[in-house]
N, C-alpha and C positions, 0 to 999 in steps of 0.2 A: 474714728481716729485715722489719721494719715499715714501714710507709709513713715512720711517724713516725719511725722512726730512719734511714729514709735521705736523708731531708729533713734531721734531724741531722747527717749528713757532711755535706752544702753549704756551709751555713753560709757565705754571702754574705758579703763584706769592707764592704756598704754596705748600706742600704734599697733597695728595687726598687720596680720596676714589673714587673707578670709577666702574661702571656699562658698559657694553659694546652691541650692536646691532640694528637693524634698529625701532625698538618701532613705528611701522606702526599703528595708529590709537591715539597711549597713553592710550592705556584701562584701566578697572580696576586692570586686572593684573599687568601690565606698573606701573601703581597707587602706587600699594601696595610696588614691588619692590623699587620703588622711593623714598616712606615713610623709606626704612630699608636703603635704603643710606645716605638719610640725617640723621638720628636718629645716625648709626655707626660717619657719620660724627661729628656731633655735638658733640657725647660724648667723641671723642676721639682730640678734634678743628682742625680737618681737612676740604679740601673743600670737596664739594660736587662735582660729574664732571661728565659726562655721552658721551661716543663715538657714535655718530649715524652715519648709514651711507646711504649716501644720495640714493644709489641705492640698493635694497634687493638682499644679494650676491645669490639666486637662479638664478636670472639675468644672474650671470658670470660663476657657477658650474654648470648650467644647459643650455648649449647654446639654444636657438630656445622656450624656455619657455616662455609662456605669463601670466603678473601678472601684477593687475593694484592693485594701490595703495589707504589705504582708505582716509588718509592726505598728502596734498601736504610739501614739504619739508620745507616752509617757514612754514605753522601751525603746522607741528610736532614739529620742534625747540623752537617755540613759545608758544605748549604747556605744552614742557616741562621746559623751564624755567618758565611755568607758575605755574609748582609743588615745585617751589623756590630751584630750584637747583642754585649752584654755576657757575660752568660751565662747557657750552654745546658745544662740539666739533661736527660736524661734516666731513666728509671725503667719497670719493668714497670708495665703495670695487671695488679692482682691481684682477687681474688675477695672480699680482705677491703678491699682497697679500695673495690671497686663496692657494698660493705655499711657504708661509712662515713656515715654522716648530714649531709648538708651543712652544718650549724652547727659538725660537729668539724673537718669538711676544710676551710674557710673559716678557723678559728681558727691549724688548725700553720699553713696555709701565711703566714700573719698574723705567729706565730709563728718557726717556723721560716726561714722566708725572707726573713725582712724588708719584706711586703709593704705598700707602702703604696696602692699602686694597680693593679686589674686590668682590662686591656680584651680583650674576650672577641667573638666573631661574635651576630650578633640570635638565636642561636635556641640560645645555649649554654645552660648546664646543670650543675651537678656535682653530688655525693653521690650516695646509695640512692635507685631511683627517681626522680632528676634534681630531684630536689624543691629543688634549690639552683640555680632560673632567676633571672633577673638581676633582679627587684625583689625575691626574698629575698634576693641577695647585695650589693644596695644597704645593704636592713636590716643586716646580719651588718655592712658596711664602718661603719656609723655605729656601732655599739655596740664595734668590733675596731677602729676607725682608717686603714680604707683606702676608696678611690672604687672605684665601677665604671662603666667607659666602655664600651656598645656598637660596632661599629663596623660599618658598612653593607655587604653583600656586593660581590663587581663583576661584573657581567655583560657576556656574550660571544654578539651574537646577541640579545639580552633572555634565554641561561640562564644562571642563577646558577653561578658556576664551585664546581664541589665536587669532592672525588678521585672519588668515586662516579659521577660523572660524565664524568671525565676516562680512569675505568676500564672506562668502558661503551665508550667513542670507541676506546680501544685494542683491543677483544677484535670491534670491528668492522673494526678497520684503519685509523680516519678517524683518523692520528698528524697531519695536517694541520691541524686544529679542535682533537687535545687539545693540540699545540705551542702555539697561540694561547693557549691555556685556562696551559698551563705559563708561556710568556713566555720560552720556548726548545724547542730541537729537544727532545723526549724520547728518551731513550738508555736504553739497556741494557749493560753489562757482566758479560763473563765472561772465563772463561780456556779458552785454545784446548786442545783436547784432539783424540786422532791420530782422525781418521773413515775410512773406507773409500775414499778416496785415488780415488774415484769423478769427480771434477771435475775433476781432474788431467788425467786419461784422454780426458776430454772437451775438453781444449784449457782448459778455466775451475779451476785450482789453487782450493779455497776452506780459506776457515777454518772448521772447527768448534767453535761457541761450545758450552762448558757453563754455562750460568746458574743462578741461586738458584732453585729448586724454589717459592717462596713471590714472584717478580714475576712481575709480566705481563707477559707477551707480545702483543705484537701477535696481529692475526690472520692467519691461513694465507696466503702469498701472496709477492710479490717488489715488493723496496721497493729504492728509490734512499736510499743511506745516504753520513753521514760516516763512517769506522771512523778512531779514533784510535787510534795505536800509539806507543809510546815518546812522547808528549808530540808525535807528527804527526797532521796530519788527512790523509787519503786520500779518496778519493772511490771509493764504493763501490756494489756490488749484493748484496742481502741475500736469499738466501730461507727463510721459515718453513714448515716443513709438514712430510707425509712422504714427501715424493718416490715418488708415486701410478705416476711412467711403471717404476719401478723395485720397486714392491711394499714400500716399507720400512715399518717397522711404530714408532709412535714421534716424536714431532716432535722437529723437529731447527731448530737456527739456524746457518745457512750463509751466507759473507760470502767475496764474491769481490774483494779488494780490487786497483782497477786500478794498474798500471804499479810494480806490487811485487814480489819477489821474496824477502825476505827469509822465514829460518824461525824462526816463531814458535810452535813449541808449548810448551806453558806460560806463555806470555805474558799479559798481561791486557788485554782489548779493550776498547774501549765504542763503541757504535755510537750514533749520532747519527741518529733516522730522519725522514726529509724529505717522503719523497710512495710510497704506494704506488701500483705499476705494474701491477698487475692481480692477478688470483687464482690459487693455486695450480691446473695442473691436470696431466692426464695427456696422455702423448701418442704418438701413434702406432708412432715408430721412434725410436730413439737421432738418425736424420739429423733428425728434424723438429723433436727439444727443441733440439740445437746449434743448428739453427737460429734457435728462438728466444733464446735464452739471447743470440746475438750482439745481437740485437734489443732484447733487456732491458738488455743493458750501453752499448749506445750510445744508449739512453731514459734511463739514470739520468746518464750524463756530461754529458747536454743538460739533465735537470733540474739537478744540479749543479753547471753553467756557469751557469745564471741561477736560482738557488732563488729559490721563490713568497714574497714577502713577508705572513708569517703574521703575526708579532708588533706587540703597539699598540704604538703608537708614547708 
């Protein structure tokens, strides 16, 4: 199917205002932008509507690139109707997309979508070669009938908040700084599948997550989490790694969640992560990881009892 003809199915009930690209995470940036669509929306009673696309077009412009993603496509959509947009389209980026001329993709979405006005980040860009930045899609708006409003990034720190960014902080552990950068805890979701009952054994019962092959993970180590279960929050201990005192080959996401009992294999998790508590390592005897392990779990309870205020206010 064609760009054009799936722009075709949409087919909006009103005139829009439209936002366009992949809003991997929904951060504060994502945020703020979202705020100035609805607000143009509103004041002019148009809808609100936002293009996401389900795959990040570096994906397709960059063949052999590997980029994992910080929200799965079903929370992206969900969060962003959650910023009470009107509506949310999403779409692949294709290969004949990234070969379309910015004067034709300017036109369907004119077209097609009913667009009457587009506000887009200072460094956007669309068509072949990005040749459609924002003083040619001003042009294109005056001869098609729609505006185009920049809108300023926000900074955290003085750095510009970007998913690229916010996927660097992850794969170093710092979920502390990308939380801020998100405007909430970052979470991860899976569903618990049976592990080698190894924790158990050791006094500490945990859950083994299976997650999306294509998010991030954190990095290697033991983090003080919320783990939500059936619509509860728990206060939890997470560890990422390969469990080096034990030789296992493989990383694994383990969540030991306090003062639970229930069995939940097959269940669906989402972990909420707070503060990591040190790096993964190895160690000496089975007595000296219990050891810590007791250590780790009454460090994530005390972060828990008073979690660090990350988020702006």
């Amino acid at each position: 199917m064609t760009f054009d003809q799936e722009l075709t199915k949409v087919s909006p009930h009103g005139d829009t205002v439209l936002t366009i690209g992949t809003f991997d995470g929904v951060h504060l940036g994502h945020q703020q932008l979202l705020q100035h669509l609805k607000a143009a929306a509103s004041s002019e009673g148009l809808l609100s509507a936002v293009l996401t696309f389900r795959n990040h077009p570096r994906l397709v412009l960059t063949p052999g690139v590997s980029l994992r993603y910080i929200t799965a496509l079903d929370e992206r959509v969900a969060l962003l109707k959650g910023q009470g947009i009107d509506l949310v389209i999403s779409m692949d980026f294709t290969e004949e997309l990234s070969l379309l001329r910015a004067s034709e993709f300017a036109s369907l979405l004119s077209k097609r979508l009913k667009m009457k006005g587009l506000i887009v980040g200072p460094d956007f860009a669309l068509g072949h070669n990005r040749e459609g930045d924002i003083p040619a899609l001003k042009q294109f708006g005056a001869e098609l009938g729609f505006w185009v409003k920049p809108v300023e990034p926000v900074l955290v720190d003085r750095i510009v908040i970007r998913s690229s960014v916010i996927r660097s902080l992850m794969t170093q552990g710092d979920v502390e700084n990308a939380s801020r950068m998100l405007g909430r805890w970052y979470s991860l979701t899976g569903t618990v599948v049976e592990g080698d009952r190894r924790g158990r054994e050791l006094g500490f019962p945990t859950a083994n997550l299976s997650v999306g092959p294509d998010l991030v993970i954190p990095a290697d180590g033991i983090y003080a989490t919320w783990a939500v279960v059936g619509g509860q929050r728990y206060q939890a201990a997470t560890s990422i790694g390969v469990r080096p005192t034990f030789g296992v080959k493989g990383r694994t996401v383990e969540v030991f969640i306090m003062d639970f009992q229930e069995d939940i294999y097959g269940s669906t998790v989402t972990l909420e992560f707070v503060r990591r508590l040190r790096s993964e390592e190895a160690f000496s005897s089975i007595e000296a990881l219990v050891k810590q392990m007791n250590v780790d779990v009454e460090q994530a309870r005390e972060v828990l009892s008073r979690p660090p205020e990350v988020f702006r206010s």
